[in-house]
Legacy VTK file of the C-alpha trace (Angstrom):
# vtk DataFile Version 3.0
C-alpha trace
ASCII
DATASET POLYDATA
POINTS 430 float
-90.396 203.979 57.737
-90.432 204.993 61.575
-86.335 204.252 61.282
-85.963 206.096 58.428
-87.593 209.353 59.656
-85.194 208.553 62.991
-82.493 208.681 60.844
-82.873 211.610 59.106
-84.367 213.794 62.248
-80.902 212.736 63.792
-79.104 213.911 60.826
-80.640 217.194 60.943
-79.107 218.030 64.243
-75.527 216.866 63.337
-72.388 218.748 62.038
-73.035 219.291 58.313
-70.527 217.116 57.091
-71.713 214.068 59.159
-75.330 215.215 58.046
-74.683 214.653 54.523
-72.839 211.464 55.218
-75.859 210.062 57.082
-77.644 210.841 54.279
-76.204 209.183 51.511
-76.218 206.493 53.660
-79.992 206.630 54.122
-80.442 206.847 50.622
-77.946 203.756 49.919
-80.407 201.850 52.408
-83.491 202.698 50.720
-82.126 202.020 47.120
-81.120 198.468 48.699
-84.500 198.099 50.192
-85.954 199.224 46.721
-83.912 196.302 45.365
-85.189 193.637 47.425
-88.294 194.663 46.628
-87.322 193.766 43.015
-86.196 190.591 43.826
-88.779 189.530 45.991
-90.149 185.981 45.373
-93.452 185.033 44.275
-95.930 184.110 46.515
-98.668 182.246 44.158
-98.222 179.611 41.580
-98.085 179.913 37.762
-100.983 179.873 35.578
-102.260 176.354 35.204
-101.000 175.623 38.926
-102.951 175.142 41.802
-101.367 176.091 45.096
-102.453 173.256 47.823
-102.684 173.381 51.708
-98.909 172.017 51.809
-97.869 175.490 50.335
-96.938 173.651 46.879
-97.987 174.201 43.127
-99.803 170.988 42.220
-100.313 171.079 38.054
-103.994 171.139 36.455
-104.850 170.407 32.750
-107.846 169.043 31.121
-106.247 165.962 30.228
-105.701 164.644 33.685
-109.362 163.830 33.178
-108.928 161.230 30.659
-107.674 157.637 30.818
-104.556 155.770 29.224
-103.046 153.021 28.121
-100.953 151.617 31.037
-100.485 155.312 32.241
-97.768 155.940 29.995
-99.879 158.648 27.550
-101.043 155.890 25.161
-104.132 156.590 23.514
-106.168 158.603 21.372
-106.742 162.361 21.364
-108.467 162.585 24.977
-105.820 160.705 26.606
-104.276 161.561 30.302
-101.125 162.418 30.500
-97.889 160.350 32.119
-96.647 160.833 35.138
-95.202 164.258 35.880
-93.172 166.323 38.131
-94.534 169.062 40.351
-95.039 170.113 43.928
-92.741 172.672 44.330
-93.388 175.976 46.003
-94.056 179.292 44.199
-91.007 180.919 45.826
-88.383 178.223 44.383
-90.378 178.469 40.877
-89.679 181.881 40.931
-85.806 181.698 42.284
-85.535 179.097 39.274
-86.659 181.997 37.045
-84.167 184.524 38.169
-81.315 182.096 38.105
-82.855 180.863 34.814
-81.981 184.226 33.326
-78.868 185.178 34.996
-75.653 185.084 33.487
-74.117 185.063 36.612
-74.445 181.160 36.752
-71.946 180.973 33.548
-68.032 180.978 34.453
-67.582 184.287 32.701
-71.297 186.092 32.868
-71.714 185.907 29.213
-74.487 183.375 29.124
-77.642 182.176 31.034
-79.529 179.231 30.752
-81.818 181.303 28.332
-79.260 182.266 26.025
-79.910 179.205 24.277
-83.667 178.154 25.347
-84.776 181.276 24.518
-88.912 181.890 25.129
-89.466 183.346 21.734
-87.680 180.345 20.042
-89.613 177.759 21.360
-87.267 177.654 24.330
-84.385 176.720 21.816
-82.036 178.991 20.369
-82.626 179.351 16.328
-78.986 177.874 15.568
-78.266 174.058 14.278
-75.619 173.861 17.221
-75.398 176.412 20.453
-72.656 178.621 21.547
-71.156 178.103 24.504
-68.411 180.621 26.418
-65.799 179.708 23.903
-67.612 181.248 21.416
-67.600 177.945 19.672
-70.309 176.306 18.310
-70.848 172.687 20.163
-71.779 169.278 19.161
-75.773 169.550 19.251
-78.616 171.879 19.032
-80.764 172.770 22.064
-83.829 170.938 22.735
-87.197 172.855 23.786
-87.780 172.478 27.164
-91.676 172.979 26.550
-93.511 170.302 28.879
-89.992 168.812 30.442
-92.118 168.069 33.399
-93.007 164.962 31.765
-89.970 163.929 30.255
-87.665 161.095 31.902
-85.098 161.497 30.041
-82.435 164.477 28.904
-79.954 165.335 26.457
-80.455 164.117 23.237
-78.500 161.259 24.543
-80.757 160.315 27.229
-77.826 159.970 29.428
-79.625 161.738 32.622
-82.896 161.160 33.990
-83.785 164.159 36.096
-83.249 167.481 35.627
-81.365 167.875 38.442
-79.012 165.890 37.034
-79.514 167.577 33.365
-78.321 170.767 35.283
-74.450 169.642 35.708
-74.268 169.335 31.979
-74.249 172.801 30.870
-73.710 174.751 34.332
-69.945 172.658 34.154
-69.113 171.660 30.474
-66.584 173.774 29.802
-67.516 174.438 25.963
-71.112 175.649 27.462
-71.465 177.362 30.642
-68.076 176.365 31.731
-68.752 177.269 35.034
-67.514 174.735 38.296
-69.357 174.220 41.552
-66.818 176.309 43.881
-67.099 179.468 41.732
-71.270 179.459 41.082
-71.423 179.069 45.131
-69.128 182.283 45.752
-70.870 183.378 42.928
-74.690 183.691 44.814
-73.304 183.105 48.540
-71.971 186.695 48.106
-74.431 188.097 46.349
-76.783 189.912 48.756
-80.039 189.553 47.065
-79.497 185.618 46.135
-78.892 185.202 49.972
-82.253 186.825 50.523
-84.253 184.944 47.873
-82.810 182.000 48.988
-83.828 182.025 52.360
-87.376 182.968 51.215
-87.146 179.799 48.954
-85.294 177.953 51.161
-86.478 178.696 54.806
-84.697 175.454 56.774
-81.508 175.947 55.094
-78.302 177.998 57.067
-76.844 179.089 53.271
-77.007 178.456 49.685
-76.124 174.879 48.364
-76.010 173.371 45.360
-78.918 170.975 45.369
-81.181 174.313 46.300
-79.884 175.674 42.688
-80.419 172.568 40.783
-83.695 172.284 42.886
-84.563 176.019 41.672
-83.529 175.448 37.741
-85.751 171.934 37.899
-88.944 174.122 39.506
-88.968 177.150 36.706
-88.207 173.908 34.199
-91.330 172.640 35.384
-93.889 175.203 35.102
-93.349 175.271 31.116
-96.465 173.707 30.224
-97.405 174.130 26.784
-101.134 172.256 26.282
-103.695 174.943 25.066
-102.875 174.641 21.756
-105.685 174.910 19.040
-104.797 171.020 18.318
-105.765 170.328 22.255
-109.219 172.583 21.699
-109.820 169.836 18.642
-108.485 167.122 21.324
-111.032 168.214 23.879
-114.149 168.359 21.652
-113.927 171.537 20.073
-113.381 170.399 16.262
-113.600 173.946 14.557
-110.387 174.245 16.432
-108.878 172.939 13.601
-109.565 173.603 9.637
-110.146 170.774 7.433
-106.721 170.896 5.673
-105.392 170.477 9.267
-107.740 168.239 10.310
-106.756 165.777 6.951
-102.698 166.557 8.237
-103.493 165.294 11.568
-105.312 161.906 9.841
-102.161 161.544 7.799
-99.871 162.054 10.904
-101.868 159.694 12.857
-101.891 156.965 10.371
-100.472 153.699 9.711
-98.835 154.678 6.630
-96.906 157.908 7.648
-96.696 156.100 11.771
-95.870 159.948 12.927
-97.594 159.376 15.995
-96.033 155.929 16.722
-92.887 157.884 18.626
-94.623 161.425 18.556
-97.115 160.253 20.601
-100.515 162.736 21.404
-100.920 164.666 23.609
-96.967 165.489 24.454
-96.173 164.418 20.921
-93.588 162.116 22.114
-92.725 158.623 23.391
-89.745 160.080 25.819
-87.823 157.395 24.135
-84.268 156.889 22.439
-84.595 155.874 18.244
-82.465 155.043 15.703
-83.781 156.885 12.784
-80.581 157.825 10.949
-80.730 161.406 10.722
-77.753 162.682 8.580
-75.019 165.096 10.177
-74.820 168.155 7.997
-72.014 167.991 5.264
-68.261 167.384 6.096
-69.685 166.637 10.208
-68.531 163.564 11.712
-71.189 160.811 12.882
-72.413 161.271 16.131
-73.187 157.919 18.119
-75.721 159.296 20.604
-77.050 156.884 22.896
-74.445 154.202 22.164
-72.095 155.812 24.555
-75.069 155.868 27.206
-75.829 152.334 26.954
-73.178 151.147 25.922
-75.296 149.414 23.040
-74.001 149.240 19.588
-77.791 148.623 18.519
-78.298 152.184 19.680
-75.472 153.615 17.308
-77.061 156.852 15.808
-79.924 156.921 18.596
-81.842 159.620 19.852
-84.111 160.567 21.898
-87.986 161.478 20.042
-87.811 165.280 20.746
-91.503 166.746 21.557
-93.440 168.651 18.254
-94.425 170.846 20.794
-93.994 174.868 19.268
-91.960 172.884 16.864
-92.541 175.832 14.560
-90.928 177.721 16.519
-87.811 175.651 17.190
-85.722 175.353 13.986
-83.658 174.131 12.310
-84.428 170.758 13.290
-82.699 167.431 14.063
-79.858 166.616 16.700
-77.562 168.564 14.766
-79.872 171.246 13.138
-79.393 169.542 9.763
-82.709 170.782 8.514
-83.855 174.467 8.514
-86.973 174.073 8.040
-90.055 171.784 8.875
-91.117 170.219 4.796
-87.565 169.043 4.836
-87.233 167.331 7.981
-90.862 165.912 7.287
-89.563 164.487 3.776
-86.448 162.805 5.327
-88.601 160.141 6.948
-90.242 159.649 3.558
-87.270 159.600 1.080
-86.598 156.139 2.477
-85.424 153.906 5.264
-82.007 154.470 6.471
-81.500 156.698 3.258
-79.165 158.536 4.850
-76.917 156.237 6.439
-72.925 157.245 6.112
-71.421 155.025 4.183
-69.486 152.242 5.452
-71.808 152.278 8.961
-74.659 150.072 10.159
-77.689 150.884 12.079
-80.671 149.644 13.317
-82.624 151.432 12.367
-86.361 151.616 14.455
-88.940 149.670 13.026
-91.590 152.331 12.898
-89.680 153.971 10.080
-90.412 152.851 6.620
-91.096 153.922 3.038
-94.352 155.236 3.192
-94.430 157.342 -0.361
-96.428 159.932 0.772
-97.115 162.177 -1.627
-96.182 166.141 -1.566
-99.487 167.322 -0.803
-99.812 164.793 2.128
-96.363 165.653 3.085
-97.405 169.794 3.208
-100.256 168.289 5.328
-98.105 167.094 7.964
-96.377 170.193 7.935
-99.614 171.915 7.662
-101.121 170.125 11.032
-97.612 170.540 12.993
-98.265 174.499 13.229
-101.510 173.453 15.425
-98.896 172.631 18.111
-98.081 176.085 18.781
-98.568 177.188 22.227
-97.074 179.957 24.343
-99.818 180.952 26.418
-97.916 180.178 29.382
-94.067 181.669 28.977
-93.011 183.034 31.790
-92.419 186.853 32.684
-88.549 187.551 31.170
-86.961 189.307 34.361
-86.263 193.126 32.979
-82.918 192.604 35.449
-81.893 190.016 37.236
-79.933 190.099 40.786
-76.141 190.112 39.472
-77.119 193.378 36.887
-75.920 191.619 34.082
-77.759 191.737 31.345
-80.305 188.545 30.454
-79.651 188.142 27.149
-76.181 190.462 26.824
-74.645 191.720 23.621
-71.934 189.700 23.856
-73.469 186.512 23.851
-75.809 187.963 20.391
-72.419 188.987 19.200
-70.696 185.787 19.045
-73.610 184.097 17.304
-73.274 186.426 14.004
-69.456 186.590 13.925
-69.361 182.135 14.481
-72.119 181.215 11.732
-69.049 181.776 9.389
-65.639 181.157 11.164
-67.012 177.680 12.223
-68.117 176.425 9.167
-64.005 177.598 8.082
-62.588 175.523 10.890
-65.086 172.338 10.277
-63.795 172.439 6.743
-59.933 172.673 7.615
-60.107 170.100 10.546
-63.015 167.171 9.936
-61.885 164.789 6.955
-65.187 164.535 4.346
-65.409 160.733 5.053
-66.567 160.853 8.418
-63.140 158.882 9.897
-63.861 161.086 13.175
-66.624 160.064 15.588
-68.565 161.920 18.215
-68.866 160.575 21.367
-69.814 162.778 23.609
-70.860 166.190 23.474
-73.060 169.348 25.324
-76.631 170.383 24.773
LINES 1 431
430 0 1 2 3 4 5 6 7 8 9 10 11 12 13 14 15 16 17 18 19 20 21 22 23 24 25 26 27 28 29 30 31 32 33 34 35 36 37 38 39 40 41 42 43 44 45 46 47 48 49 50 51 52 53 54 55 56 57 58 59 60 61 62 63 64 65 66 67 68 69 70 71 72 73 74 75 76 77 78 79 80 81 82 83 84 85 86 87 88 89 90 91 92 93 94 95 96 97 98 99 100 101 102 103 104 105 106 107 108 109 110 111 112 113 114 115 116 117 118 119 120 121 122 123 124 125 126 127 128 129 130 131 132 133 134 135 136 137 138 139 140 141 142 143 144 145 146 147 148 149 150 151 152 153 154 155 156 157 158 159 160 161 162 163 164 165 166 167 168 169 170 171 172 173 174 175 176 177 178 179 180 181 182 183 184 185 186 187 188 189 190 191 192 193 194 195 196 197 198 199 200 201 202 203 204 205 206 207 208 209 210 211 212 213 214 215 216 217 218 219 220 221 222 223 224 225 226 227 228 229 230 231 232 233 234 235 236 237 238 239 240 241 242 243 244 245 246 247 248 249 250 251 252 253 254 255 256 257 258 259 260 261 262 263 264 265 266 267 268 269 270 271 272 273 274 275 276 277 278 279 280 281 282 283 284 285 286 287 288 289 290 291 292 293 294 295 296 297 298 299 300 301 302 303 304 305 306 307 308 309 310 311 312 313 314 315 316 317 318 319 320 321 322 323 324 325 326 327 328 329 330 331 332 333 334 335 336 337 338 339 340 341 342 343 344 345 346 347 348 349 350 351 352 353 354 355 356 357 358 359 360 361 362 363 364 365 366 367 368 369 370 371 372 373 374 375 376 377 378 379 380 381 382 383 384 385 386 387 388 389 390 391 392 393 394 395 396 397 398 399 400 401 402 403 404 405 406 407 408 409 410 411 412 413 414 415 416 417 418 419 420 421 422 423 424 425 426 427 428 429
C-alpha cells in the first residue's frame, strides 16, 4: 500500500498527461494484484483431510478403523478400506482444481476436464458417450471419478494404473481434449497467474513442467471422497439410516443369489477389477473388445473394469457405452440371463459370478431401491466462478455441441457401421 500511495503522490506533481498515464497504470497494477488474490492457493486441506506436520493432507474416514480381508476391502459392512493415495499438499489440491476446470488445458479452450465429469452428474457427464473437441461423440462414456483415490486402475480398459498416467489420455487424444504437451506448456508458462500458483504449489521448481500438471490433476482427483452416504451411517451402526425396503435391497444385493456385491464390493462398491459380463453395445454399434487390447488376452474379449455404484444415481445412462438410461434396466440385464446378450457369432468368457438368478421384479426394484443409498456429495468441491485463462468453466460452446450431436451422430452411426457388427473397437477415449 506504502508503494501505491508513492505512486500516486508522484503522479500528482507530474505534467497532466503523464499523471493520467501513471494512473491507469496504477490501476492496471491493482486490478492484477486483485487477480492474484483470486487465484491464490489454498492453504488448508479439504474436508475429510487432515493436514500433518510434513505440510500434507493425510485422508480420515471412519472406516480406516475397521479390519479386512487381506487389506484389499474384503469384508462385511464395517470393513477398512484398501490402500489409497494421498499426501499431497493443499496448494497442489487446489492448483488441480483450477486446472480441473479450465478449458485452457484443451487444444482449442472449448473443454475442461469437467466438461465431462461434471459435479452435479456424479462427476460424469449425463451422455452414453462424451464429446470431445470434434464435436463428435467418442467410443465410451465417462466414468465417475468419485473415490479414484482408491482405484488402481483407469479407463474402462484398465490400460493405466495411475492417474498420472490416466491424464495423457484425454489431455492428448485428439477426439477428446486434443491438446499436445508443447502447446498446454506455452499454454500456462505464459500465463501470469499459472506461473504464480505454480510456484506456490511448486516451491523447488524454476518453471512449470508437465509432471507438476499431471501431479496437480491426480491431487484435486484425490480429494473426491464420497463415504457419508446414508448406506455408510447403516454401515457404521446407525440402522435407521436406512428404511426397511432398503434395508431388504441391500440383503438382496448382498446375497448369494443376486452376487451384486461379489465385484461391487462394500464399502467402495467395487473390486477395481476387469470382468467379462457381456454388456451389449447399443443398436447398429460395433463390439468393443476392452481389455483384450490391454492384455493382450482373448479371455478378456468384452472386459471391463467393475465401475464404483458410488452416486450411481446420479451417473446415467449406464454401462461402457451408456447402453442403459436408466438404473431397473441395467439391474435386469444381469438377471435376463448369462451372456444373454452376446453378439452373435462371438465368444466370451464370461465371469463366473454372473448367473441366472431369476430374481423377481419386486426384488429387482429392491436393488434399485437400495442403490439410491449410495448417494453422496457432501464433499464436491467449490466450482471456480472463473478460472485463470477467463474462459468460461463450463462454456456455451461445449453445451452447444451436446444438443446439436445427440442427433447428427446417431445419422452418421447409421450410414457408416454395418448392423452385423463386422467392425471392431479397439481402442478408444474416456
Amino acid at each position: 500500500m506504502l508503494v501505491i500511495f508513492s505512486i500516486i503522490f508522484f503522479t500528482n506533481a507530474a505534467p497532466q498527461g503523464a499523471a493520467v498515464a501513471k494512473q491507469n497504470k496504477v490501476r492496471q497494477t491493482l486490478a492484477v494484484f486483485q487477480q492474484v488474490e483470486d487465484f491464490t492457493l489454498a492453504q488448508h486441506c479439504p474436508p475429510s483431510f487432515e493436514l500433518t506436520e510434513q505440510g500434507v493432507c493425510r485422508l480420515l474416514t471412519q472406516y480406516q478403523f475397521y479390519s479386512s480381508v487381506q487389506n484389499k476391502g474384503l469384508g462385511g459392512t464395517q470393513t477398512n478400506l484398501p490402500p489409497h493415495r494421498d499426501g499431497f499438499t493443499p496448494a497442489q489440491i487446489d492448483l488441480g482444481r483450477f486446472l480441473f476446470f479450465d478449458p485452457a488445458l484443451s487444444k482449442d479452450g472449448s473443454i475442461s476436464c469437467a466438461s465431462c465429469h461434471q459435479p452435479d452428474k456424479g462427476f460424469s457427464d449425463d451422455l452414453d458417450r462424451s464429446i470431445g473437441i470434434t464435436g463428435e461423440k467418442i467410443a465410451r462414456s465417462a466414468p465417475s471419478l468419485w473415490n479414484v483415490a482408491f482405484v488402481d486402475k483407469f479407463f474402462w480398459d484398465a490400460r493405466s494404473t495411475s492417474l498420472e498416467e490416466q491424464a495423457l489420455g484425454p489431455l492428448y487424444d485428439p477426439l477428446e481434449m486434443g491438446n499436445n504437451p508443447s502447446q498446454l506448456l506455452e499454454t500456462l508458462r505464459t500465463n501470469e497467474y499459472y506461473v504464480a500458483m505454480f510456484k506456490q504449489a511448486f516451491p523447488e521448481e524454476e518453471k512449470i513442467e508437465l509432471a507438476q500438471i499431471y501431479t496437480s490433476l491426480t491431487a484435486f482427483q484425490t480429494s473426491l471422497i464420497s463415504l457419508n452416504s446414508r448406506y455408510d451411517r447403516y454401515a457404521h451402526g446407525y440402522h435407521k439410516a436406512l428404511t426397511e425396503e432398503e434395508i431388504a435391497g441391500l440383503n438382496v444385493f448382498r446375497s448369494f443369489v443376486a452376487r451384486c456385491a461379489e465385484c461391487h464390493q462394500p464399502p467402495l462398491f467395487t473390486n477395481n477389477e476387469v470382468a467379462v459380463i457381456g454388456a451389449p453395445e447399443p443398436e447398429g454399434r460395433k463390439l468393443d473388445i476392452g481389455a483384450e487390447k490391454t492384455y493382450n488376452a482373448p479371455k478378456l474379449r468384452g472386459g471391463f473394469k467393475v465401475p464404483t455404484l458410488r452416486n450411481i444415481v446420479k451417473s446415467a445412462p449406464y454401462m461402457h457405452s451408456g447402453r442403459y438410461d436408466n438404473l431397473r434396466d441395467a439391474v435386469k440385464f444381469y438377471n435376463d440371463g448369462r451372456g444373454n446378450s452376446i453378439p452373435e457369432g462371438e465368444t466370451m468368457l464370461i465371469h463366473w459370478h454372473i448367473s441366472e438368478p431369476n430374481l423377481t421384479d419386486d426384488e429387482l426394484d429392491l436393488i434399485v431401491t437400495f442403490l439410491g443409498t449410495l448417494t453422496d456429495a457432501s464433499l464436491t468441491p467449490r466450482i471456480p466462478t472463473k478460472v485463470p485463462s477467463g474462459l468460461p468453466v463450463v462454456d456455451k460452446k461445449y453445451q452447444q455441441r451436446i444438443s446439436e450431436n445427440q442427433s447428427s451422430t446417431l445419422v452418421k452411426q447409421s450410414t457408416q457401421l454395418k448392423p452385423n457388427n463386422e467392425k471392431i473397437i479397439t481402442h478408444s477415449g474416456e
